[in-house]
VOGU-3710 file (C-alpha; in Angstrom, 3 decimals, decimal comma):
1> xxxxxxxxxx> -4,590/-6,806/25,927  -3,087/-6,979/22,358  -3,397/-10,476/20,654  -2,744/-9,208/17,222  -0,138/-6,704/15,258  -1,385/-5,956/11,512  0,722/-4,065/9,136  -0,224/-1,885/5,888  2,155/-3,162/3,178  3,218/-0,009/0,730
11> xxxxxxxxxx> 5,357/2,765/2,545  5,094/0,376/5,946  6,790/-3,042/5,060  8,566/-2,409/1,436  9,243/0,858/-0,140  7,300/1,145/-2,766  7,642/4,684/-4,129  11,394/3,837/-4,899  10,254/1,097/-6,684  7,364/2,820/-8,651
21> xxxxxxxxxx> 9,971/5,740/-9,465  12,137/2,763/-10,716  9,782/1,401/-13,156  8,339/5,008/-14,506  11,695/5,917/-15,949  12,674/2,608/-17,458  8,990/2,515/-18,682  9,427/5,655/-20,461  12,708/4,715/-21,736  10,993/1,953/-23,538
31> xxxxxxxxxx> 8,063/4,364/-24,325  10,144/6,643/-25,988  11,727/3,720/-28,669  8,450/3,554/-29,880  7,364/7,463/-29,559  10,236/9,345/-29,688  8,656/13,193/-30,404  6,570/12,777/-26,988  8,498/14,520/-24,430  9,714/13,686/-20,763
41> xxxxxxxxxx> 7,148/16,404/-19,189  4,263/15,665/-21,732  4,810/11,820/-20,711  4,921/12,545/-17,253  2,258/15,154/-16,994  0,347/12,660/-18,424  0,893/9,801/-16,810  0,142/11,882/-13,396  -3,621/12,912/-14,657  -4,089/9,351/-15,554
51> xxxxxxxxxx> -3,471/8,061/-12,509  -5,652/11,081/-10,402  -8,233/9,861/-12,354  -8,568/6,341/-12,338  -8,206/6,965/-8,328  -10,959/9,121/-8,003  -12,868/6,757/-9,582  -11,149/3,688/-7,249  -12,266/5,699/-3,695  -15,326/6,672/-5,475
61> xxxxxxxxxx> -16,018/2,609/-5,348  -16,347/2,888/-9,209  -13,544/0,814/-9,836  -11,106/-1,983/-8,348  -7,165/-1,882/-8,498  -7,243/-4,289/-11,027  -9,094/-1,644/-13,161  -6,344/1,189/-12,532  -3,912/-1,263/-13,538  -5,735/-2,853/-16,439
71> xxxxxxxxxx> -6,791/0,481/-17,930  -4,202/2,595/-16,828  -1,772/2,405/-20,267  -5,108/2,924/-22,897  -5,843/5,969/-20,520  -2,590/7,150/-21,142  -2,561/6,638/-24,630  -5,664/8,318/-25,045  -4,873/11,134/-22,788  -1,601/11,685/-25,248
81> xxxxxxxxxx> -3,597/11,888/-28,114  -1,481/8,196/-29,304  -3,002/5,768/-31,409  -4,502/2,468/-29,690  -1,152/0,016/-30,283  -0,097/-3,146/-29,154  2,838/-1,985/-27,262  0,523/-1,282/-24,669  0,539/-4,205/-23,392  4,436/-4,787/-23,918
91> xxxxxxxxxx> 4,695/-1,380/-21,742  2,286/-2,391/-18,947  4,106/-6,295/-18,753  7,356/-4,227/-18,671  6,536/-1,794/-15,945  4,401/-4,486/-13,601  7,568/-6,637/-13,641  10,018/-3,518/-13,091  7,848/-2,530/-10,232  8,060/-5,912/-8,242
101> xxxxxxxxxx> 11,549/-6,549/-9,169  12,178/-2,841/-7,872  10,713/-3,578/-4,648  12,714/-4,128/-1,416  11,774/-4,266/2,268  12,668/-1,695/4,795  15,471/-2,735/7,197  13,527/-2,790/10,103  11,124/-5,404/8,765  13,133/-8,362/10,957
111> xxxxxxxxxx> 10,769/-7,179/13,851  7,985/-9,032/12,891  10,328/-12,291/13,810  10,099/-10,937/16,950  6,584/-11,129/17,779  5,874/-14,490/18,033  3,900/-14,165/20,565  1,126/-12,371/18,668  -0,724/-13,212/15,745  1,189/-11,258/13,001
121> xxxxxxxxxx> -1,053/-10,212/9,944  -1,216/-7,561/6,844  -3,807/-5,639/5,852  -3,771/-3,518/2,844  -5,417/-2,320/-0,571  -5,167/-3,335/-3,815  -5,881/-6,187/-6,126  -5,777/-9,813/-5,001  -5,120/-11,590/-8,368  -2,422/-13,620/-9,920
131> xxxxxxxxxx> -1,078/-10,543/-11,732  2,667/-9,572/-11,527  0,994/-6,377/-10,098  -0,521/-7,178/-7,136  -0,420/-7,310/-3,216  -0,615/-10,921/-3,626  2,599/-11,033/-5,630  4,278/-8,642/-4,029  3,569/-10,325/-0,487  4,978/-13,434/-1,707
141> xxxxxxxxxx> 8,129/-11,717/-3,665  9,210/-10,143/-1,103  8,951/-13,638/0,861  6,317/-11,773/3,899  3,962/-14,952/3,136  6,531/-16,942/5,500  6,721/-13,897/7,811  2,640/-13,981/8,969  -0,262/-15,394/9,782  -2,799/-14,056/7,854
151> xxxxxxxxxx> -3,745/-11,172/4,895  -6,471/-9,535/4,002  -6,406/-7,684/0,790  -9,275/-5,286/-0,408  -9,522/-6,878/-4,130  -10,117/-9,487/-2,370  -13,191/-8,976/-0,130  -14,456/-5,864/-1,664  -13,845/-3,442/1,019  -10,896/-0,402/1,132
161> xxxxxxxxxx> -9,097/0,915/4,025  -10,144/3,241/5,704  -13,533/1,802/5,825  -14,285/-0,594/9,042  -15,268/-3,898/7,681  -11,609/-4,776/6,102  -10,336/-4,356/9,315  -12,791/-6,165/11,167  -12,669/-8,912/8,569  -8,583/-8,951/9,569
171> xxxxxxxxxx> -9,127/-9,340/12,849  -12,074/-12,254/12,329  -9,619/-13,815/10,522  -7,033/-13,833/13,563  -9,902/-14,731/16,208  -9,656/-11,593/17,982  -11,904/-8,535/18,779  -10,915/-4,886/17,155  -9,948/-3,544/20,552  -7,075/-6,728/20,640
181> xxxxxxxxxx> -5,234/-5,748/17,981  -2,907/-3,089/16,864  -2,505/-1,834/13,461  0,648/-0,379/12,118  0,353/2,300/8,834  1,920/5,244/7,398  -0,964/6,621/5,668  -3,043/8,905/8,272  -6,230/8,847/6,126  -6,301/5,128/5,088
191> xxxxxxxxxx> -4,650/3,565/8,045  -4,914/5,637/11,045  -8,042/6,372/10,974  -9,456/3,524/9,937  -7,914/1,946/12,725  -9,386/4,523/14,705  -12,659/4,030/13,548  -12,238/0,599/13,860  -11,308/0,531/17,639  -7,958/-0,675/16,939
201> xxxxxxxxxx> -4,607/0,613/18,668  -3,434/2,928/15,884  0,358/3,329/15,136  1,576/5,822/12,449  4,873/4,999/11,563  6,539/8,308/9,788  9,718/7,219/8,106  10,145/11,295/7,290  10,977/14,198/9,506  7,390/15,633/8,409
211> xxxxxxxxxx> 5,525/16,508/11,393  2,009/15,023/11,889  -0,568/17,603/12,614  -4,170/16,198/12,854  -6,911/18,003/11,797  -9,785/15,894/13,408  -9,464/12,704/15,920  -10,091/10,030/13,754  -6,228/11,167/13,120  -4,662/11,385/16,092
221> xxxxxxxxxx> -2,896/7,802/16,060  -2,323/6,316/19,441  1,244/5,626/18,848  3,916/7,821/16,917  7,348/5,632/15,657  9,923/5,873/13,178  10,727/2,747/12,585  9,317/-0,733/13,245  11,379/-1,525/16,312  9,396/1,222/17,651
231> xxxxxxxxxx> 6,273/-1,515/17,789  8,083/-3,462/20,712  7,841/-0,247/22,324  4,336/0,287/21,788  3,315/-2,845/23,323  4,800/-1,559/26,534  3,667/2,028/26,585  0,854/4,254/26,836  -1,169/5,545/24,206  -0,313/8,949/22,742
241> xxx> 3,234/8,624/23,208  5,911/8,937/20,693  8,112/5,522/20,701
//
């Protein structure tokens, strides 16, 4: 029986690619005031290679969030040959604040006001800090902190999705076992199968028309939906189904 419904945050709750797409291009509008002879595709290019990096180095456990986003603009200065400058810190202020000002929530996030009869929680990666870039701010911008019970962020007790203990942590959190709650993600190799691997009902919620072909089990979500109303459904269904 399912006590609890956790949901990942980016690409689940709020769309934050938009709002990352957002930012980039007024970042680099300000970036080119200050550095006009560096061009769009160097920028970008750039900016791209950065970012591969400092994630390798994240899921390698050699880094937090708060590192990417701390480091990310000297990186980028350095890997465009720039001069260390103050406006570093001008462009990473600027882009933070674009970001979370850029953010909205999906449509379909009203469901959650519909599940009062579970505990309602999020569970997601990234840093836990004060910082205009985090999930902590962005949880309470975009007024979710009303919306749940409970969150568990990874800057916060050291552990990334997909691995188990964040998850279990979650669900300690809510009182319940694993195999009581369902989590709801759109990332196959973060959320699904950590769920999975977890003992969790897995949901994959595909907001695309891409089909989902697993390649192993651990991705095989037990639940398919499109949107979030599709979560109502799951409660009442089978496992395996599309909702």
């Amino acid at each position: 029986m399912i006590k609890a419904v956790f949901f990942d945050l980016d690409g689940t709750l709020c769309d934050s690619d938009t709002a990352w797409d957002i930012a980039q291009r007024a970042m680099f509008q300000l970036f080119r005031k200050h550095y006009p002879d560096v061009s769009e595709a160097a920028f970008t290019e750039a900016w791209q290679t950065v970012h591969q990096e400092l994630f390798k180095q994240l899921n390698a456990e050699k880094c937090t969030m708060a590192d990417v986003r701390d480091s990310r603009f000297q990186c980028l200065f350095k890997e465009l040959d720039l001069p260390i400058d103050k406006i570093m810190e001008e462009l990473s202020d600027f882009f933070c604040s674009r970001y979370l000002t850029s953010l909205r929530l999906y449509n379909d996030v009203p469901v959650l006001e519909e599940l009062h009869a579970y505990h309602v929680g999020i569970i997601t990666n990234g840093a836990h800090d004060e910082h205009t870039d985090s999930q902590l701010s962005k949880v309470r911008h975009l007024g979710l902190s009303e919306r749940i019970q409970s969150l568990t962020i990874s800057g916060e007790i050291g552990i990334r999705k997909p691995k188990v203990g964040i998850f279990k942590m979650a669900c300690e959190r809510a009182s319940v076992l694993l195999e009581e709650a369902m989590f709801i993600g759109d990332s196959v190799q973060n959320d699904i199968v950590g769920a999975n691997r977890a003992d969790m009902t897995s949901v994959h919620i595909n907001r695309t028309s891409d089909e989902l072909i697993p390649k192993m089990a651990d991705e095989r979500p037990d639940y398919s939906i499109s949107n979030l109303y599709g979560v109502l459904s799951c409660l009442n269904s089978r496992p395996n189904e599309s909702v």
